[in-house]
C-alpha positions as MATLAB code, in Angstrom:
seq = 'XXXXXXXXXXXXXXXXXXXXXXXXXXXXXXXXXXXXXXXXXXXXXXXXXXXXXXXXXXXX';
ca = [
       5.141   -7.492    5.834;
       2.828   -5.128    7.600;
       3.548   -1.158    8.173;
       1.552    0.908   10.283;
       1.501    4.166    8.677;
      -0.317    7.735    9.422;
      -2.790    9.911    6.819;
      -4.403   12.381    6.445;
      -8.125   12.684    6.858;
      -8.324   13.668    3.171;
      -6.700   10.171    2.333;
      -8.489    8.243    4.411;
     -11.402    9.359    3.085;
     -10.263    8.670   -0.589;
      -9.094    5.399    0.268;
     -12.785    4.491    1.769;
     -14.478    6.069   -1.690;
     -12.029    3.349   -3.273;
     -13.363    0.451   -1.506;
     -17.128    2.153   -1.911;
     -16.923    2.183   -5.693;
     -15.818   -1.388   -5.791;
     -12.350   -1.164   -7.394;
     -10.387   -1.991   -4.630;
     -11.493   -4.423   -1.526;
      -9.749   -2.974    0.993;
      -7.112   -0.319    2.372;
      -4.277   -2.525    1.442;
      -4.980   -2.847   -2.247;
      -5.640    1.300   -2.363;
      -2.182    1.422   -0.606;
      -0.236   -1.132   -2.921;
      -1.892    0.378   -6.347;
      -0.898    3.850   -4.904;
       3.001    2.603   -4.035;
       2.737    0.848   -7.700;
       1.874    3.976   -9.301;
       4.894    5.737   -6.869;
       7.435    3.438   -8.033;
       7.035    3.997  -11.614;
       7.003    7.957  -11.196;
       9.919    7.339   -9.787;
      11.507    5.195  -12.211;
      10.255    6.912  -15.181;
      11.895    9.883  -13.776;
      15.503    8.390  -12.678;
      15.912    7.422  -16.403;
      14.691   11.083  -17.430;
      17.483   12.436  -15.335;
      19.884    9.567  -16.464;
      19.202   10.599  -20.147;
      19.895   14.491  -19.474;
      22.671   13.521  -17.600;
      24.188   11.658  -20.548;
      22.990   14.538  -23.060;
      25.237   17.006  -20.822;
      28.128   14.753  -21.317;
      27.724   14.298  -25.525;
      27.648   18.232  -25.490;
      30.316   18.561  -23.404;
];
């Protein structure tokens, strides 16, 4: 599915320095190794809040 989305001129140019160096081909891998990275920030820190949450409730 495709998304048009907006940056910044800052991560434009970091995508392009990822394609330069060779470790991406193009804007769409940057993009979906960025969201990869996003998603497990994310989850990592839903089950840090799900284990203080459960913490609060054995020292309750």
């Amino acid at each position: 599915m495709a998304k048009n989305v907006s940056i910044t001129l800052e991560l434009d140019q970091f995508i392009t320095a990822q394609i330069a160096s060779g470790r991406y081909q193009n804007a769409s891998e940057v993009m979906r190794a960025a969201l990869r990275l996003l998603e497990r920030e994310e989850t990592a820190e839903s089950r840090r809040r799900a284990r203080l949450a459960e913490q609060k409730l054995q020292h309750a």
